[in-house]
FISE-868623 format. One line per 10 residues: for each residue x, y, z of C-alpha. Coordinates in steps of 0.25 Angstrom, whole numbers, plus 5000, padded with zeros to 4 digits. Layout:
% FISE-868623
X Y Z ~ ...
//
This chain:
% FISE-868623
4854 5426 5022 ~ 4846 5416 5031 ~ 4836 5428 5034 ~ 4833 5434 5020 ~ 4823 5425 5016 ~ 4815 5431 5026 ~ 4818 5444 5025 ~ 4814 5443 5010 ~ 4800 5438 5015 ~ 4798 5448 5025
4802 5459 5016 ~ 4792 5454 5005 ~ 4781 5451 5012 ~ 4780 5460 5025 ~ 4790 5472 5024 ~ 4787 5474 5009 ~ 4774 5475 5010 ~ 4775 5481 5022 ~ 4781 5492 5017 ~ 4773 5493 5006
4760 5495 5014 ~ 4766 5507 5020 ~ 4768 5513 5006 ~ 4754 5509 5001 ~ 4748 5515 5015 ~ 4750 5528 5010 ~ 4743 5525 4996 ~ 4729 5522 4989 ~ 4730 5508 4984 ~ 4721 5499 4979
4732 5489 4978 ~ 4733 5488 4962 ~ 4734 5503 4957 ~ 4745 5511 4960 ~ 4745 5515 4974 ~ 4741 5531 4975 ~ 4749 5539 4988 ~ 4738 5546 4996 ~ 4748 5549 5010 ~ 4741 5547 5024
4727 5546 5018 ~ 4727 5530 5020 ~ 4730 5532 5035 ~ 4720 5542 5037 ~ 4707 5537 5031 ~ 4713 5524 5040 ~ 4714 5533 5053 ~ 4700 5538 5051 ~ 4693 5526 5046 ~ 4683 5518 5054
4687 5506 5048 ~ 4699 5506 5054 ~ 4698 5511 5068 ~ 4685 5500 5069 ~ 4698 5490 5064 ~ 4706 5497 5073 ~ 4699 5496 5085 ~ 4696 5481 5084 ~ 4712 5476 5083 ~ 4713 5485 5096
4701 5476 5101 ~ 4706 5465 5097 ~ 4722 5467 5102 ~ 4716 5470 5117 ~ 4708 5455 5113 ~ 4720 5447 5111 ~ 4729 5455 5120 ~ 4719 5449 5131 ~ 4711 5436 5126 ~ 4722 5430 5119
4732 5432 5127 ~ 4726 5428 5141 ~ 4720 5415 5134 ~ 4735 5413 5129 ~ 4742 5415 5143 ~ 4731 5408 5150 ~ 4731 5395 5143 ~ 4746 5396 5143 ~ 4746 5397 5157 ~ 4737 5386 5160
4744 5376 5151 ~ 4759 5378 5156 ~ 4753 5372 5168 ~ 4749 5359 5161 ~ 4759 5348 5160 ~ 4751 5338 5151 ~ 4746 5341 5136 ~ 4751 5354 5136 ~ 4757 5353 5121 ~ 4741 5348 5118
4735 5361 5123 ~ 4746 5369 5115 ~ 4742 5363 5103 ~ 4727 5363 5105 ~ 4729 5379 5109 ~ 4738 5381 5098 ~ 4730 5375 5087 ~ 4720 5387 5084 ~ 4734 5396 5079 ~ 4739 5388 5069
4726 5385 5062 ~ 4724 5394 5051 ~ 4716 5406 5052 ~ 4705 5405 5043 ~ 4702 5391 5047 ~ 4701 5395 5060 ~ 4691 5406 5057 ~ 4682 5398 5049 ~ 4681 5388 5060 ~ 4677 5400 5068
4668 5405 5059 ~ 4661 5393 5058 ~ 4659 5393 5073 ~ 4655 5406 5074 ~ 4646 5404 5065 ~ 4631 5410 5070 ~ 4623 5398 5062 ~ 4632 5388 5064 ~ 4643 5390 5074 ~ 4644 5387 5087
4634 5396 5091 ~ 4624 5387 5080 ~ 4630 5375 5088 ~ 4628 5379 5103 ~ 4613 5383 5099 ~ 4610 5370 5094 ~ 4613 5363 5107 ~ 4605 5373 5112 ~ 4616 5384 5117 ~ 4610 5397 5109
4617 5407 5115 ~ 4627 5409 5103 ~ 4617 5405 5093 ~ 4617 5416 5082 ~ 4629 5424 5087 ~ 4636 5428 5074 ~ 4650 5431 5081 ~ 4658 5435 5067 ~ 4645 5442 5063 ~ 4640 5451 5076
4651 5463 5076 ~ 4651 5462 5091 ~ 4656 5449 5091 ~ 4665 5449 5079 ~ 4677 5453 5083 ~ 4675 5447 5095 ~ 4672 5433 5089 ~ 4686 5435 5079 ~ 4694 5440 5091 ~ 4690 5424 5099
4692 5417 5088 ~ 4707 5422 5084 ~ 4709 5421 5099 ~ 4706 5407 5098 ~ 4716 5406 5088 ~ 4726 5413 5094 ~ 4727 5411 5109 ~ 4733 5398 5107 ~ 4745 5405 5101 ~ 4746 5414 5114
4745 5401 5123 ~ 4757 5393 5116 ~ 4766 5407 5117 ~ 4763 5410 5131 ~ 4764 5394 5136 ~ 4778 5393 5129 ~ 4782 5406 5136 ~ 4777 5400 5150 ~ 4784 5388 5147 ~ 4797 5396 5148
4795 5401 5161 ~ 4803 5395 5172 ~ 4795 5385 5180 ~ 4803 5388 5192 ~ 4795 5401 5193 ~ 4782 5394 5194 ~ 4789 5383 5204 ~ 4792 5396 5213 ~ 4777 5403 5211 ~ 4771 5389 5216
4781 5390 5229 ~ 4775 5402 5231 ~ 4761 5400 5231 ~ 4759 5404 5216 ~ 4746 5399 5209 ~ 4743 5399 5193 ~ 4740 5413 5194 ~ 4751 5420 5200 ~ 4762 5411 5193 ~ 4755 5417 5178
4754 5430 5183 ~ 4769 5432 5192 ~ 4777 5421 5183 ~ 4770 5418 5168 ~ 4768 5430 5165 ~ 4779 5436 5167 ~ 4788 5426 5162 ~ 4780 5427 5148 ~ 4779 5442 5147 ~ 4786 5441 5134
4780 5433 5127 ~ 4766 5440 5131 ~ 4770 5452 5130 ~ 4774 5447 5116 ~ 4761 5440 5112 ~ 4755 5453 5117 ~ 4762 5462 5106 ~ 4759 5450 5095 ~ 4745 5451 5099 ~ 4742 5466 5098
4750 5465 5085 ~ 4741 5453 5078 ~ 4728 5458 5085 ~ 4731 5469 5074 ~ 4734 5462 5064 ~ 4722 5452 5065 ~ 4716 5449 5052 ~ 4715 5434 5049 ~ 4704 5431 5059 ~ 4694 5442 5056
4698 5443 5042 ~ 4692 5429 5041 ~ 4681 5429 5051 ~ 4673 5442 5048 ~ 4682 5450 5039 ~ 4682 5462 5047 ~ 4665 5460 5050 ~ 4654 5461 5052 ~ 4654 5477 5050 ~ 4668 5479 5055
4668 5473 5070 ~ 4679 5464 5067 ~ 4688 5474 5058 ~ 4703 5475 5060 ~ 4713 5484 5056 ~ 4719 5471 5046 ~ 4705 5468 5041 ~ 4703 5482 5037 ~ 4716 5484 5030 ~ 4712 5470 5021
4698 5475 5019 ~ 4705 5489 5013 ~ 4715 5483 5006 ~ 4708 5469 5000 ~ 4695 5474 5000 ~ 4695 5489 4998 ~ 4708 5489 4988 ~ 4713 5500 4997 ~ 4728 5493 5001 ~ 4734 5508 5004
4724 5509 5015 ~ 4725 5496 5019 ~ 4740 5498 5020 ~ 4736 5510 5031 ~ 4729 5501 5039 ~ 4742 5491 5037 ~ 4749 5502 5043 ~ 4741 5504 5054 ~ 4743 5490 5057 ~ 4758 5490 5055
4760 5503 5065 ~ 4752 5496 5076 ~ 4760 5484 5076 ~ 4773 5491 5076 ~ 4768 5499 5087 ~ 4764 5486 5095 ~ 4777 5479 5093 ~ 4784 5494 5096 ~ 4776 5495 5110 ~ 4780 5482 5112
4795 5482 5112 ~ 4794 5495 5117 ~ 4787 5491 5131 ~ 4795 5477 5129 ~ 4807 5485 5131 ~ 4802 5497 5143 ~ 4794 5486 5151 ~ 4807 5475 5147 ~ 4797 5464 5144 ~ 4808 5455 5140
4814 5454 5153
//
């Protein structure tokens, strides 16, 4: 009884749907007439399409990104500031503050910034520092996705920080008191004792990372919508473009497919290796 509510919810708004946009994948749709049954052909013009594997290859670009960036800056800064006794909880917040503003603000801060007349680059060139004068960083498609990729991890390796310090915290002191006795510096107490005490929670954050570094759409979507000339399009913004754009919502719901079979095989890798390697121990 307690739990139905939910359930109600999810079933309306995720496993409905849900199972719904398998039914549509196999269809012609424009989202209004009656949907016309065409089989596999939605997944074929999707396997084949240049659109997608361009999208494609930039979530796997961007997943190798966070996996490393992110996550380093994350367990760093962690590290560094379980060793500070004083304004600690100050830091925390000052870290955290970038994920709980809402996205579109903080891309239209950014996008101010980034600006090429009168950003940061505009600013530095009037104090006489022109080496980023006239660099269009949303606008150069060598320096698009790029450009999106450090501003969402300004956002989000805050997050990472506050996960991995609370985890750190955890650990026994008495393990470091007995590294010190030893001759242990900094660096072999994070190697030999951190990171082996937080190997759940990274390995963790690792599989959550993958899986959003797939379904990333908020910051691009807003920044560049997919531009200039596809150098920042992702699966998600593809499957939006063809369904809100395109009217084509049966081959949207392909794509949506796509994404759905990489996640499950993500978390199914996960638990699978979790459970041969016993990550839990």
């Amino acid at each position: 009884m307690f739990v139905a509510p939910l359930l109600i919810v999810n079933l309306l708004v995720i496993t409905g749907p849900g199972a719904a946009s398998i039914v549509f994948s196999f269809t012609d749709w424009d989202g209004l007439s009656t949907p016309a049954f065409v089989g596999l052909a939605n997944y074929a013009e999707m396997l084949s399409s240049g659109a997608v594997l361009n999208a494609f290859v930039h979530n796997i670009l961007w997943t190798i990104f966070f996996l490393i960036v992110p996550m380093a800056m994350g367990l760093v800064g962690a590290f560094l500031l379980s060793r500070i006794r004083r304004g600690q909880i100050l830091f925390r917040v000052l870290f955290f503050i970038p994920y709980v503003l809402a996205t579109v603000l903080s891309a239209a801060i950014w996008r101010q910034i980034l600006d090429p007349e009168a950003g940061i680059g505009a600013a530095l060139a009037g104090l006489g520092i022109p080496f980023l004068a006239d660099v269009n960083f949303l606008g150069n498609p060598s320096l698009a996705l790029g450009s999106v990729a450090f501003i969402n991890t300004w956002q989000w390796w805050g997050f990472l920080l506050v996960i991995f310090l609370a985890s750190m915290q955890a650990v026994d002191p008495a393990l470091y008191e007995a590294a010190r006795l030893d001759g242990a510096g900094p660096a072999r107490e994070f190697w030999n004792i951190t990171l082996p005490s937080i190997r759940p929670t990274f390995v963790f954050l690792g599989l959550m990372t993958v899986v959003w570094s797939f379904l990333v759409f908020d910051y691009i979507y807003v920044l560049t919508q997919g531009g200039p000339a596809g150098s920042t399009d992702v699966l998600s913004t593809v499957m939006y473009r063809e369904a809100f754009q395109n009217q084509r919502h049966g081959y949207a719901s392909s794509i949506a497919m796509l994404l759905t079979a990489i996640s499950a095989a993500t978390v199914l890798g996960y638990l699978l290796l979790r459970r041969k390697l016993k990550w839990d121990v």
